[in-house]
N, C-alpha and C positions, 0 to 999 in steps of 0.2 A: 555567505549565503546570498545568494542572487535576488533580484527584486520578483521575480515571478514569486519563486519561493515564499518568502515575505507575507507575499500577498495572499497566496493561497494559504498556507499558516492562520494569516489574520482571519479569513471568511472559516476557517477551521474552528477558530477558537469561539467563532460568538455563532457558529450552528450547535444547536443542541439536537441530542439523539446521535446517531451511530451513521458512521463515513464509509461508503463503501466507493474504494481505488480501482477503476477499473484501468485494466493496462498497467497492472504493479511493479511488475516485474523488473525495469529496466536495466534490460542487461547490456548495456552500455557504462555502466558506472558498479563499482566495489560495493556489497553490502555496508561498508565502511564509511563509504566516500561522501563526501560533503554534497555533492550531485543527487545523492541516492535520497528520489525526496520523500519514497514511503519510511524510511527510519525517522524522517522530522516529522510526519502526520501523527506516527506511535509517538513518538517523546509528545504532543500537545496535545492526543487526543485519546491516551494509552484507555485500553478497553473496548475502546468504540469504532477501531478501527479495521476493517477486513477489506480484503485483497480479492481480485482478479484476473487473473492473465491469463493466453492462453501457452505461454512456453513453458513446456512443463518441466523442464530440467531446471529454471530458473527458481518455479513454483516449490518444486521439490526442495531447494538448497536453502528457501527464504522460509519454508515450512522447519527446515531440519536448524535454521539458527531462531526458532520462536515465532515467528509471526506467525496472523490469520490467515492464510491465504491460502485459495483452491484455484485448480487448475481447471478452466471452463473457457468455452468461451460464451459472448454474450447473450445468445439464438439458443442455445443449448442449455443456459447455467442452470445446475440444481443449488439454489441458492442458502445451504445448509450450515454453518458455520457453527463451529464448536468453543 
């Protein structure tokens, strides 16, 4: 895990109340992949954490393995989360 990661982790852990990711998506890295840093937001902040992007295929694939996440973008969001 790289030090950006880390970092933002750390300001993760000592915000209270609920994390919204905007730009979730990145589809440059595996839902898997150690890069992938909304899967490290859910492991420290599970519950609290919902997603925004606007590529919707990516939105689609991150919705269909569990996460929070809607496809919007930010001028637009209906900000709804279930």
């Amino acid at each position: 895990m790289d030090r950006r990661t880390r970092l933002i982790l750390d300001a993760v852990r000592q915000t209270p109340g609920d994390i919204l990711h905007l730009g979730c998506a990145d589809p440059g890295a595996s839902l898997e992949s150690e890069t992938f840093l909304h899967q490290h937001l859910v492991r420290v902040a599970a519950g609290r954490v919902f997603g925004l992007d606007i590529d919707r295929a990516r939105v689609k694939q991150m919705q269909q393995a569990g996460y929070a996440v809607v496809h919007s973008g930010i001028c637009s969001a209906n900000l709804a989360f279930s």
